[in-house]
N, C-alpha and C positions, 0 to 999 in steps of 0.2 A: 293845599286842600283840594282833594280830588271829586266832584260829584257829577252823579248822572243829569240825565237832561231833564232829569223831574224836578217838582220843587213842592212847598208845603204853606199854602197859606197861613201866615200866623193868626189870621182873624177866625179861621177854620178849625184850628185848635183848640183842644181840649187844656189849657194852661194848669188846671188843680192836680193835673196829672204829674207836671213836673217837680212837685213840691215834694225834697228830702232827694232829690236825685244829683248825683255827681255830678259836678260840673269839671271841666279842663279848658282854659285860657292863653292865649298866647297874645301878648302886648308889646307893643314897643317900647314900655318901659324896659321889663325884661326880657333882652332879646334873647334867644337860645332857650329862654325857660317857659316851662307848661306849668300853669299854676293850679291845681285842683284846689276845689271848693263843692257847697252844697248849695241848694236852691232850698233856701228856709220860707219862703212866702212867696204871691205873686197879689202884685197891686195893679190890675189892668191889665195893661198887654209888658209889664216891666217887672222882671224876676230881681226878689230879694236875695241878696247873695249873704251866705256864711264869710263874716270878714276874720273868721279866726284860720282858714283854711291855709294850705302851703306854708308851715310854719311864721304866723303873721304875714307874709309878702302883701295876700289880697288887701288886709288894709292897711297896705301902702301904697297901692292904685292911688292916679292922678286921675283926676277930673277932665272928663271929654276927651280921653286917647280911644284910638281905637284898640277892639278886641276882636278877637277870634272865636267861635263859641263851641266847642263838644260837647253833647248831650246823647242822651238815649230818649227816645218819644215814641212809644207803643212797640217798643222791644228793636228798634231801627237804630244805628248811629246816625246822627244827622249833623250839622253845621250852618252859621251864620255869622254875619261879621255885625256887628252895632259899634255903641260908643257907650261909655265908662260912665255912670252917675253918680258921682259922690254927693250928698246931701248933708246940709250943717247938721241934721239930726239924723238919725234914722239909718236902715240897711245901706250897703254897697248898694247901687241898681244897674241893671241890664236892659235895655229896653228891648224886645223881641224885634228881631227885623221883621220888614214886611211879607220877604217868602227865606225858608228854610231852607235846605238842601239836604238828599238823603247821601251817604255819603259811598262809595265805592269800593272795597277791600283794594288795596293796590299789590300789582303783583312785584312791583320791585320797590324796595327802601328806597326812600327818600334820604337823602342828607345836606344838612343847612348849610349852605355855603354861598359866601358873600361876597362876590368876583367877576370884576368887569369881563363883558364877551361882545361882541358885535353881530349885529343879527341885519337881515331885508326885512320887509312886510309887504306883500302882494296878495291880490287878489287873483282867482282863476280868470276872471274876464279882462283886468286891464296887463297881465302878464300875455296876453297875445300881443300888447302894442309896446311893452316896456319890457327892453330884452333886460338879462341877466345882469350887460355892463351898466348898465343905465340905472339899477335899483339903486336907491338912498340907501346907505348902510350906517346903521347908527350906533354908537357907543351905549352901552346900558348895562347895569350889575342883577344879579340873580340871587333870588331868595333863597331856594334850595332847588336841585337835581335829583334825577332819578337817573335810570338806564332808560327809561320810559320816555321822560318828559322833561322840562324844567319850567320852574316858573319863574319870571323875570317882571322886574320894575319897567313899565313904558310910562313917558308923558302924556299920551293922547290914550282914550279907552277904543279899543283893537275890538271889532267884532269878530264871530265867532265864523264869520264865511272867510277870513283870509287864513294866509298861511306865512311862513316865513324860513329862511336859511339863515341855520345857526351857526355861528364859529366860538366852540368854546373856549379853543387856548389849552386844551389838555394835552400837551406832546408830549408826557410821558406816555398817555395812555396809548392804545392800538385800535383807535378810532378815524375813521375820514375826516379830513380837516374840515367838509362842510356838510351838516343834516338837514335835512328838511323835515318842517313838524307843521303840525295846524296847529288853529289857536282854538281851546277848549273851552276856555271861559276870562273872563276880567272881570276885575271887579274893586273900587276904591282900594286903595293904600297908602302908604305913607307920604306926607310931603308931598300932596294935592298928585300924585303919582297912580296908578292902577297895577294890579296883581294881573297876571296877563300868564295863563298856563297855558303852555304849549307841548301837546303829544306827537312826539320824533315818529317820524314815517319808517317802515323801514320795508328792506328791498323786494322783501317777500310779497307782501303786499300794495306797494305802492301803483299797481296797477288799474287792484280793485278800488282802492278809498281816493286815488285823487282824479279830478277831472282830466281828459284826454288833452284837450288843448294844453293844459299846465305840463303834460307830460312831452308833449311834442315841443313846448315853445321853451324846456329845461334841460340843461346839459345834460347825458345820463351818467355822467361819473357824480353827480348829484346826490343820486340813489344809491349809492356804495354802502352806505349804512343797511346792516343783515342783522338779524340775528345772532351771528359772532360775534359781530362787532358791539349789540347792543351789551352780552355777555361781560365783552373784556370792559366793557364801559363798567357796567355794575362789580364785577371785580376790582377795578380799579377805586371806584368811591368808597367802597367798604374796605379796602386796605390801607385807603389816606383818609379817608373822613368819618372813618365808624363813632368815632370819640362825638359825631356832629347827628347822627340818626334820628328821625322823628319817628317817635313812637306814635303808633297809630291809634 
């Protein structure tokens, strides 16, 4: 889930607006699948859902998993994560989060892949005093990649001022064995866990978007990652993981 730095209060919404609009879900029940459904009512600030939708799947939702949510809201794709309300009577329910997000065209495919990588986390200020050997390097699996980006499972919630060197383990591909990306957003996920997306720097620009000290106090075979590089990356995920694509 990719979005800009705006967001849409859901108290501020217009909610009658979304009644008979498509809905698309993604849950940990079913991993890998996008479930469509309709929004047949709104009771408060919590959308009824169509349980006939995705040939039966929706009602087979369990009770308090989380979900993912795609919508359209005054002609915008937007997104939010809540949690699943199953009721002894009555509709599926959704509760509306408390802010929305509008969502961003991405310029390179995503594909879901579920694969241990080892990454640092630093910040611009204390990476003056914590050289390279010294960073914590932790174990962690990934939701899905881009050539862009990936988004990765962390234990702790990662704010949006640090950055981090990734190692993905792809040696087929003709990538630098370590990128550097910032962190774009976190945000709750599975297994008391946080969705933690991270946008790959790459060489072209890494002068303009990172701080000076981060530059000075980091190796520059760091920044080896180009634009070709980002290329043979996206190459490389759509010729092993096309079968795995999230449709936008």
């Amino acid at each position: 889930m990719k979005t800009d730095n705006a967001v849409i209060y859901s108290a501020e919404m217009d909610c009658s607006e979304l009644v008979g609009r498509q809905v698309k879900m993604k849950t940990n029940q079913f991993p890998g699948k996008v479930l469509t459904t309709r929004i047949v009512g709104v009771n408060g600030a919590k959308l009824l859902m169509d349980r006939s939708g995705s040939s039966g799947l929706v009602a087979d939702l369990i009770h308090n998993q989380d979900v993912e949510v795609h919508l359209s809201y005054k002609g915008e794709p937007v997104v939010f994560c809540s949690k699943i309300a199953v009721p002894h009577k009555g509709k599926l329910q959704i509760p509306l989060a408390e802010t929305v997000f509008p969502v961003v065209h991405r310029e390179f495919q995503r594909v879901e892949i579920e694969k241990g990588i080892k990454l640092a986390c630093f910040d611009s200020t204390h990476i003056t005093v914590v050289r390279l050997n010294r960073l914590r390097w932790i174990e962690t699996n990934t939701i899905n990649i881009s050539a862009g980006g990936v988004l990765v499972e962390m234990p702790i919630h990662i704010s949006e001022d640090y950055y981090m060197i990734v190692h993905l383990g792809f040696v087929e591909a003709s990538i630098p064995e370590l990128i550097v990306g910032r962190v774009r957003h976190c945000r709750p996920g599975r297994n008391n866990h946080f969705n933690t997306g991270v946008e790959f720097i790459v060489k072209e620009n890494y002068q303009r978007v990172l701080p000076r000290s981060m530059i000075r106090n980091l190796p520059i075979r760091l920044f080896d990652f180009d634009e070709s590089s980002r290329l043979s990356l996206n190459k490389f995920l759509l010729e092993n993981y096309k079968q795995n694509t999230i449709q936008e």
